[in-house]
N, C-alpha and C positions, 0 to 999 in steps of 0.2 A: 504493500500500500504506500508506505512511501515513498520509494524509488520511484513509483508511477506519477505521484503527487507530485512530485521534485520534478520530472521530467515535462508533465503537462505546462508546473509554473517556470522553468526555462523557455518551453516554443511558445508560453503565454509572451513572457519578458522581449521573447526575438521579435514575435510579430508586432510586438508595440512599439521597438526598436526599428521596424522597417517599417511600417506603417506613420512611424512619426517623420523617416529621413523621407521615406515619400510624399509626404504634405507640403516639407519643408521645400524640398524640391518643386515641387509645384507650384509653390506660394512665388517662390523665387521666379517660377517659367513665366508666371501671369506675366501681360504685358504692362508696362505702365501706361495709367491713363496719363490722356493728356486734357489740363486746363487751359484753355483761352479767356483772357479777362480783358475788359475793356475800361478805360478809365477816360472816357469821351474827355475830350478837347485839352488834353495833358502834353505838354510839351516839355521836351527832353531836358529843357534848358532848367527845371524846376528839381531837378537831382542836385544831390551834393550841397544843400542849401543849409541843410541842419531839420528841415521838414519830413523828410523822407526817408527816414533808417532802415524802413522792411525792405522798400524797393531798391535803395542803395545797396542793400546787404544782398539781396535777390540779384542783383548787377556784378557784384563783384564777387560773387560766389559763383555765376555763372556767364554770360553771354548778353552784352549789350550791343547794338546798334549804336554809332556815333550819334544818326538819326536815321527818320524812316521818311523817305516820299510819301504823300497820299495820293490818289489818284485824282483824274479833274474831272469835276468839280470838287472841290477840296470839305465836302460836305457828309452830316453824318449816316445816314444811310446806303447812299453807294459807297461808299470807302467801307463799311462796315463788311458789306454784302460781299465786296468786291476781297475781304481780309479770308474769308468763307469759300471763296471759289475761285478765287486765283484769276479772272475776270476783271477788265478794265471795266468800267461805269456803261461806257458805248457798246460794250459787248454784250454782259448780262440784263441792259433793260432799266436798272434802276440810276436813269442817268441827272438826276436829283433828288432834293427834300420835296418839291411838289411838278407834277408832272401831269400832262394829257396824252393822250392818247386814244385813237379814234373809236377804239371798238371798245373801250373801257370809259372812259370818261375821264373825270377829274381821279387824282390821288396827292395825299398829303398827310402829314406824318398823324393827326389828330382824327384821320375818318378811317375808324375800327377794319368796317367793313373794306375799304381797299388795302388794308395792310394786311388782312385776312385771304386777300382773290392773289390765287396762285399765277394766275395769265400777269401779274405783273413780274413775275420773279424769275428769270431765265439762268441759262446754266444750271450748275447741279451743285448746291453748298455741302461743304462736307459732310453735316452728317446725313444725307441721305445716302451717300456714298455707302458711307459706315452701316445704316439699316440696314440697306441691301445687300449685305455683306453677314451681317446675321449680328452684327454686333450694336451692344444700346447705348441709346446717346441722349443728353439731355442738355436741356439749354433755356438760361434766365433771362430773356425779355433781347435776346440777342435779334436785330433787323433780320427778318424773313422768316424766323422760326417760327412765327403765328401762323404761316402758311401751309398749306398739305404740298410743299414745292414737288413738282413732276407723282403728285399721288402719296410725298412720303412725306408725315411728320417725324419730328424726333420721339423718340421713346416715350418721353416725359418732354412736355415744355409748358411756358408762363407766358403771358399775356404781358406787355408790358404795362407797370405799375407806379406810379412818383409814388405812391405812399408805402411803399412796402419799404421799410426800413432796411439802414444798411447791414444791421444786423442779422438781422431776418435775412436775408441774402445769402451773406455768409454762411452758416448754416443749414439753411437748404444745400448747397454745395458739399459743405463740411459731411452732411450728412450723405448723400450720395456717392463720395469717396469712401467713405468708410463703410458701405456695402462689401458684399461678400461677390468674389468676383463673378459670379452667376449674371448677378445683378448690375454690380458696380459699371455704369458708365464709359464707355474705352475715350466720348470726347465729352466733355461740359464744358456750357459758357457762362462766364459770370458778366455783367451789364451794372457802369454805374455812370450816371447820368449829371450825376453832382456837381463838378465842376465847369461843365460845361454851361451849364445854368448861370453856375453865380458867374465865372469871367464873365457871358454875354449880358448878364445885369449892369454886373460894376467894371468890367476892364478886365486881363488877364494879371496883370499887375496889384489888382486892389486887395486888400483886407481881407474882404469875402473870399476872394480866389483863392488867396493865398493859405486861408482858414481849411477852405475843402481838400487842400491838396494833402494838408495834415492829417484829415478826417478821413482819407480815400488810404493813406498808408498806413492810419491804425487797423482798417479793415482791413488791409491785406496783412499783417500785425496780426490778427486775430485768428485768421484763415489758417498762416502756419503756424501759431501755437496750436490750433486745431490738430492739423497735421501732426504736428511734432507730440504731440499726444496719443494720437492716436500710432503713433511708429509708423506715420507716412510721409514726413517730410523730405526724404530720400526716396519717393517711390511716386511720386507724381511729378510731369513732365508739365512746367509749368509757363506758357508764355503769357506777358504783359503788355498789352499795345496800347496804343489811342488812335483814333483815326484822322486828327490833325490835328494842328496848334492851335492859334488866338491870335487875333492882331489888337491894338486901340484903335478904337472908333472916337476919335475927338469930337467935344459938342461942334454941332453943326455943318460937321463934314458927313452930308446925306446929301443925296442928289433925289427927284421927284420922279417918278415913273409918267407921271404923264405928261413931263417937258421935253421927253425924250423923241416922244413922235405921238402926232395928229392921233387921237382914237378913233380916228373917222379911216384912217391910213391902215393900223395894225392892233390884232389882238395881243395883250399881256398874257404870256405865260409863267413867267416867275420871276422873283424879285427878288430881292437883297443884295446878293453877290456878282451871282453869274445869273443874268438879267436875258429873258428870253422873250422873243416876238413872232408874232406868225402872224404875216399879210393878209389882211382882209381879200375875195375874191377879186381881179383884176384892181389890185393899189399896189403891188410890188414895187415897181418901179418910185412911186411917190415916198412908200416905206424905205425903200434901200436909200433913198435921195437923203434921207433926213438922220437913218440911223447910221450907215457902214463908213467905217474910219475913224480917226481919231479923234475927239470930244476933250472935254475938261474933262480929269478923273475916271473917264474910263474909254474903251474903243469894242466896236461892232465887228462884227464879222458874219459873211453869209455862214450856214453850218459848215459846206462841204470847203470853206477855207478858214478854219479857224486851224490855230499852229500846230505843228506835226506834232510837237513833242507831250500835246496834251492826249492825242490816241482817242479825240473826241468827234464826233460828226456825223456819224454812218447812220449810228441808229433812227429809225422813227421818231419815236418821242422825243427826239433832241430839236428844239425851237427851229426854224428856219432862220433864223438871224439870233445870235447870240451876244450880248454887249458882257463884255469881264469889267467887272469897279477894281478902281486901282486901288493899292492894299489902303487900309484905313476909311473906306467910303462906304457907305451902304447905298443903294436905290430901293426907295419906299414911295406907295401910295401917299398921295399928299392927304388924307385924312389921319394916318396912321404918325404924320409928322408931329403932329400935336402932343401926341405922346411921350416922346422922344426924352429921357431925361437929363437934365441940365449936367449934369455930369458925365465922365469918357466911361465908354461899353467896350463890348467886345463884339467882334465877328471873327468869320472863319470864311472859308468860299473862295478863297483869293487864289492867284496862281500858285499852283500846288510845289513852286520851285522856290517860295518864298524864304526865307530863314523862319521865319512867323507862324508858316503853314506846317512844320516840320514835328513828325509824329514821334512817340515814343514804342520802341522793341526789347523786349527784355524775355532772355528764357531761362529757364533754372530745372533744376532735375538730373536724372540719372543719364539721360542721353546727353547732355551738354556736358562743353567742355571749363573747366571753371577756367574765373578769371579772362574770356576770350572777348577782346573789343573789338568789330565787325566796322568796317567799313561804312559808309552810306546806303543804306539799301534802299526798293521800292516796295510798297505794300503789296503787290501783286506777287511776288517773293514767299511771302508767309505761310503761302496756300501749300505750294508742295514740298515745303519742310512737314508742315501739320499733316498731310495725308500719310508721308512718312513716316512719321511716330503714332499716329492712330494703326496703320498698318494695311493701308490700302489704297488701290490704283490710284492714280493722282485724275482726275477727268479732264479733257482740254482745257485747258490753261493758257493766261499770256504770261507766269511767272517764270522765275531762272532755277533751274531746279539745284544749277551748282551754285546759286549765291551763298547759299549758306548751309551748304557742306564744312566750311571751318566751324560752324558753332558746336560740329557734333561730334562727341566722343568716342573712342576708337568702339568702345563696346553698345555703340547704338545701333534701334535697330538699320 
């Protein structure tokens, strides 16, 4: 009886022994997820300030961008979209913050229902990639994931929310990482809108800005003591973008949208930055007379001649005559001028080659290489590094797949 009792709790002992080196091993095979975080209208230039200890530490532990391009229009939605699908703005469709188009109508960032209609969302953002591929993905209030894009949502996704705390954010995230990898996520997007807000109230330079830029790095502060709590600080692949800078807007540097040409002449289609018009039937001529070439503070162009190097024009939805404000200028409806407050704002919009306009890149995790300071890159870029560490096909893309091959470490995948 006891040799046998002895014997059973030896092959008891062994199989807990290889049972436990086989877990271990697995745990290790899983792949790392990969985080995408957005920190709208955050420019690189806001590091190293004394404001920003996670993201700095997140920087020098890992892979930064000197800076990032945005694509044109230097705006939050196509740059977003366009960080997701490797896709210049003219290519996937979303080629501003408000847009027409003939068989859709109106779209703009505050009407549910067009941010919800798939027919505005071309190309293929990664995670539907990812779905089709068998693997789950989830994503916080990131531009286009309200969509069923090409039939597919993500796993799990959220509607976009201002009042959902930044807390609350974090957390949901926190919480989907620390899934069991059944479950656990291969891409998540985290979405914070904060900053973007206050610069375009008070300036990129003001109080307020400067307040959120604090508030946006204790949440990521918070995320990896999450992480580092839960023994995943080292096992999530983590990138940090924004999809453009900030300019000042001084008082009274606005220009009127409707001094710009006759409304008897041509329809408005968007305003602010990058300033679009569509000829009323048989007035082209009268319209081109009055809008194309250079102006005080900003210059026209037909679509199919605005500058090569913005890779803007082809599409549909892109205005037939397009005026760019020169940096520091907005164009507004003259009723909306009233509003206007006596103190400098912010915009964004402006040519995407500005110093002003220039985005923030940052990647941290087991695939990067630490300590690695990257060159200049374009946001188009991002796309098929990210489909690389999520672990699948990259889809037609305008990005450079060897740009940032330096950020990644010999044992990535």
């Amino acid at each position: 009886m006891i040799p046998t009792a002895a014997t059973a709790l030896l092959a008891l002992l062994l199989s807990a022994c290889a049972t436990s080196r086989h877990d271990s091993s697995s745990a290790a095979a899983d792949p790392a997820p990969v985080l995408l975080v957005s920190l709208d209208g955050f420019h690189p230039r806001y590091l190293g300030q004394g404001r920003t200890p996670t993201v700095d530490a997140l920087a020098d532990g890992g892979v930064r961008a000197e800076w990032m391009t945005p694509s044109y229009p230097s705006l939050t939605f196509p740059n977003h979209y366009t960080l997701v699908t490797g896709l210049r703005p003219d290519r996937h469709g979303v080629v501003h913050n408000t847009m027409w188009d003939e068989a859709l109508g109106g779209f703009k960032l505050s009407d549910r229902e067009a941010v919800g209609e798939s027919r505005w969302w071309g190309g293929e953002p990664l995670w539907v990639t990812a779905e089709r591929a068998g693997l789950p993905t989830a994503t916080l209030s990131w531009p286009g994931s309200e969509a069923a894009v090409a039939g597919v949502r993500p796993t799990r996704w959220h509607a976009f929310d201002d009042t959902r705390p930044i807390d609350t954010r974090v957390d949901m995230v926190l919480g989907w990482l620390k899934e069991p990898a059944a479950t656990r996520p291969r891409l998540a997007t985290l979405y914070f809108e904060h900053l973007d807000h206050a610069a375009h109230s008070h300036g990129p330079d003001s109080p307020e800005a400067l307040a959120e830029v604090a508030r946006l790095d204790a949440a990521l502060g918070r995320l990896m003591d999450g992480l580092r709590d839960a023994g995943l600080d080292d096992a999530v692949n983590i990138v940090v973008t924004s999809d453009h800078g900030m300019a000042t807007v001084r008082p009274g540097q606005v220009g009127i949208v409707e001094d710009m040409v006759d409304e008897a002449d041509a329809r408005l289609v968007t305003t602010g930055q990058s300033v679009g018009f569509t000829p009323l039937p048989g007035r082209t001529a009268q319209a081109e007379a009055q809008l194309l070439g250079r102006h005080d503070h900003y210059e026209c162009w037909r679509k199919g001649e605005l500058p090569a190097r913005w890779h803007y024009g082809t599409h549909p939805r892109v205005p037939a005559i397009v005026c760019q404000m020169d940096e520091g200028w907005d164009a507004i409806k003259r009723d909306w001028a009233g509003n206007r407050p006596s103190h400098a704002r912010g915009s964004h919009g402006f040519d995407p080659a500005l110093p002003s306009m220039r985005a923030l890149f940052i990647a941290h995790g087991p695939a990067f290489r630490p300590g690695t300071v990257l060159s200049p890159i374009e946001n188009v870029d991002v796309y098929p590094l990210l489909a690389r560490l999520v672990g699948v096909p990259a889809a037609p893309n305008d990005g450079d797949a060897e740009a940032l091959l330096p950020a990644l470490s010999a044992t990535s995948p």
